[in-house]
N, C-alpha and C positions, 0 to 999 in steps of 0.2 A: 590198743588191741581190745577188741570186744570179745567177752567169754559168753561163748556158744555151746558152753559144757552144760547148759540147762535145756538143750533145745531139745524137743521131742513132737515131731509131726503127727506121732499116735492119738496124741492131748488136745483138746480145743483150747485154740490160744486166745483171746477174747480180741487183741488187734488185727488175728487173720479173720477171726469172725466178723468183726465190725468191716472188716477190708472184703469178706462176699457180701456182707449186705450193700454195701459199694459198688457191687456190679467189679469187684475187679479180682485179680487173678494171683496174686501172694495169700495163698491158704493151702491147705492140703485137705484131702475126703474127710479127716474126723471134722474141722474148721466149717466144711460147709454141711455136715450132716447138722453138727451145732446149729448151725443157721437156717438151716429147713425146717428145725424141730423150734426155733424162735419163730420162725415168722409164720409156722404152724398155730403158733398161738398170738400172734399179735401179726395179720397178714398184710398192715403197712409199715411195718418197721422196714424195709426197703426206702420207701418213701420219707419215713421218718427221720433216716442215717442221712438221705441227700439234703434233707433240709435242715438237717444240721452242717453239715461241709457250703449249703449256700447261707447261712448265716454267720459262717468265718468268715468268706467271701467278701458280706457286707458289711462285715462291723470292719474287718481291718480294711477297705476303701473308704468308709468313712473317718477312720480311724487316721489311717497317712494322708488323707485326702481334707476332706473338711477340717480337721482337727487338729492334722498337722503332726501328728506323733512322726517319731523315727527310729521311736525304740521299742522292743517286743520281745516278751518273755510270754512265751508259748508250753504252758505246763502241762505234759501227756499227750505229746507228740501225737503217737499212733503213727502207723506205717504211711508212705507217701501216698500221695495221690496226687491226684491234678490239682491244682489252685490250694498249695501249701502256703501258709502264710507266708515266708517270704517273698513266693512269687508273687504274690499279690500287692504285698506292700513293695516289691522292689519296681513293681511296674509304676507304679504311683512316683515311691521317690526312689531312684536307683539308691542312694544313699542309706537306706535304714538300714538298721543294724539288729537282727535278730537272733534268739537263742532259745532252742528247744530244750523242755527237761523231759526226761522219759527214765526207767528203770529197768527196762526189759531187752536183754538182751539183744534180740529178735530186730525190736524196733530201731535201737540205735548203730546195727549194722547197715541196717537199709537208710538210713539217716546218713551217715557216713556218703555212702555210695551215691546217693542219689542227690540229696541237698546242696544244692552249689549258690552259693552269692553272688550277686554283680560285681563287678570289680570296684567297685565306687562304697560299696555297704560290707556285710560281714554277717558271716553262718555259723555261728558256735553250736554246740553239743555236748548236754549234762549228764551225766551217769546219777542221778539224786530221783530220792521218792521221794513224792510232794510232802511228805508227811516230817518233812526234814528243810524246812524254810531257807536255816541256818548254812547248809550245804549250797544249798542253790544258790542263794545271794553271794555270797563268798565267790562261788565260782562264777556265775552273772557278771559280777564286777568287771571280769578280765575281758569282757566286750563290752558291755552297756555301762554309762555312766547313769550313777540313781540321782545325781544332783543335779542332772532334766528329768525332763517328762519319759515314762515308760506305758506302757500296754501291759497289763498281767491278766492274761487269758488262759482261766478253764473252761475249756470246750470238749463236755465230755469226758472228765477226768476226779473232779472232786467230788463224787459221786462213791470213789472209789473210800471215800473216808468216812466209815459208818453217823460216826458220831456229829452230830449236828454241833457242838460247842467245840470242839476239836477242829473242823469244818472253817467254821466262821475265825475261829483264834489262826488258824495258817494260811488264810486270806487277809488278815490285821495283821499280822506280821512283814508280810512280802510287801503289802501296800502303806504300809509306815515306814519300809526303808524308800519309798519311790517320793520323788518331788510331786511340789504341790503341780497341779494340772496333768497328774500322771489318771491313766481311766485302766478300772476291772472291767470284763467281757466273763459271763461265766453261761454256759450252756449246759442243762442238767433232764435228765431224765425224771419225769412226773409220775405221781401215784392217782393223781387227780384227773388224767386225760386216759379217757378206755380205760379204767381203773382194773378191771376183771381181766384185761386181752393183756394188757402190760406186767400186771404182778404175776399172771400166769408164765408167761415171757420170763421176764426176770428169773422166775423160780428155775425154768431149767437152766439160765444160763449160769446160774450161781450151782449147780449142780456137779459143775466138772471145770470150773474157770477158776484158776488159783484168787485172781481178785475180784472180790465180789461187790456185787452193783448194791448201791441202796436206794430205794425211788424216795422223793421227797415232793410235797405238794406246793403249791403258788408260796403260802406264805413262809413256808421252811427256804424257799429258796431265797424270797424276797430278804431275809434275813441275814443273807451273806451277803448286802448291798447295804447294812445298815451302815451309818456313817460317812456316807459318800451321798453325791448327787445323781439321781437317776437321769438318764440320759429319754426323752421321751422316744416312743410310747411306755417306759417301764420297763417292768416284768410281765413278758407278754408270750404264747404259744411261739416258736421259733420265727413259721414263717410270718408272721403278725408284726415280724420286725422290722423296720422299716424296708417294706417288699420293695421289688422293683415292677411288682404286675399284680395282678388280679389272680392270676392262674396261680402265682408262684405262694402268694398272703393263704391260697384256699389250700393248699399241699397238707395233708395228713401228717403229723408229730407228733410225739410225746415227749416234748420237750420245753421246759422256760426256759428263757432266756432274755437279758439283760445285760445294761454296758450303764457303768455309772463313772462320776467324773471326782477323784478328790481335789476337796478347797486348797 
């Protein structure tokens, strides 16, 4: 049973925020006032948020596809939407087996309700903040085995972890329990793209959002890849990731993003 004794529609929730910059309709008036008064100051962050949701897209097709993963540990859910990772990866291989981690009530109700598996793979659901490796692995175990290859993807989540050494040490930990040929995917908000239109942004969202954003530039993020193999082109603006178009590579972000592969 998920406790919903914290919920308050009065309050901007930062996953119904992120969920109107989405074009979609799990929010309430304070959720999208929050979000006019974001993208009042940063007026592609709309554009920004889809090209982050088409770079989950891409990485986990290449990821169960090219690469052949079947496992995926999804850190900071965020409420559904269309082209959640397991849909993605179950279209590829019905088989994989995935598990979202989230903290937030809210989230993991609608997680519940809406997330369903093929019958062939499997949809687990973690009650752990990232900031807590040790929880999540423990409970990861009882779907994913770490003695193959795994997916450990922040997309839009370890951002939430001010500290850059903190940061990097609870991305060394989740990926030293994963077999060799297991790959990070981390998608992170930039201080270096629109630098003025973004920290402006940030500022109010950190203004009334219990967890708060930290922007980080190219090489702060490059630095949560240290140790691993970067996947080409890098660490590169969202859509710059391996696009599927012209139109799509040219989309407005403030966002890095990277997928590296450990030895």
């Amino acid at each position: 049973m998920v406790d919903l004794s914290r919920f308050d529609t009065g309050v901007p929730h930062i996953a119904r925020v992120y969920n109107y910059w989405l074009g979609g309709k799990d929010n309430f008036a304070a959720d999208r006032e929050m979000g006019e008064r974001t993208i009042a100051a940063y007026p592609a962050l709309p554009a920004s948020a889809r090209a982050g949701r088409d770079f989950l897209v891409r990485v986990v097709e290449f990821l169960a596809g090219e690469v052949g993963i079947r496992q995926f540990l999804d850190i900071g859910t965020g409420l559904p939407t269309a082209n959640n990772t397991h849909e993605v990866a179950q279209r590829v291989a019905p088989e994989s087996r995935i598990v979202y981690v989230d903290n937030d009530p809210i989230v993991l109700s609608h997680a519940q309700a809406l997330l369903t598996s093929s019958d062939e793979g499997a949809c687990a659901y973690i009650d752990a903040d990232l900031r807590d490796p040790g929880t999540i692995l423990d409970s990861a175990a009882e779907t994913l085995d770490f003695g193959k290859p795994v997916a450990v993807m922040f997309l839009a989540s370890i951002h939430f972890v001010a500290d850059l050494n903190e940061a990097s040490s609870i991305v060394k930990r989740l990926m030293d329990a994963c077999a060799a040929g297991s790959y990070l995917a981390i998608a992170h908000p930039a201080i270096d793209i629109a630098p003025k239109q973004v920290a402006e942004m940030v500022r109010r969202l950190n203004e009334t959002t219990a967890e708060k954003t930290t922007l980080r530039d190219h090489d702060s993020v490059a630095r949560l890849f240290e140790g691993y193999d970067l996947v080409e082109p890098g660490v590169v603006c969202a859509p710059e990731w391996r696009p599927r178009s012209e139109a799509e590579a040219a989309s407005p972000a403030a966002l890095w993003a990277g997928v590296a592969r450990k030895q």
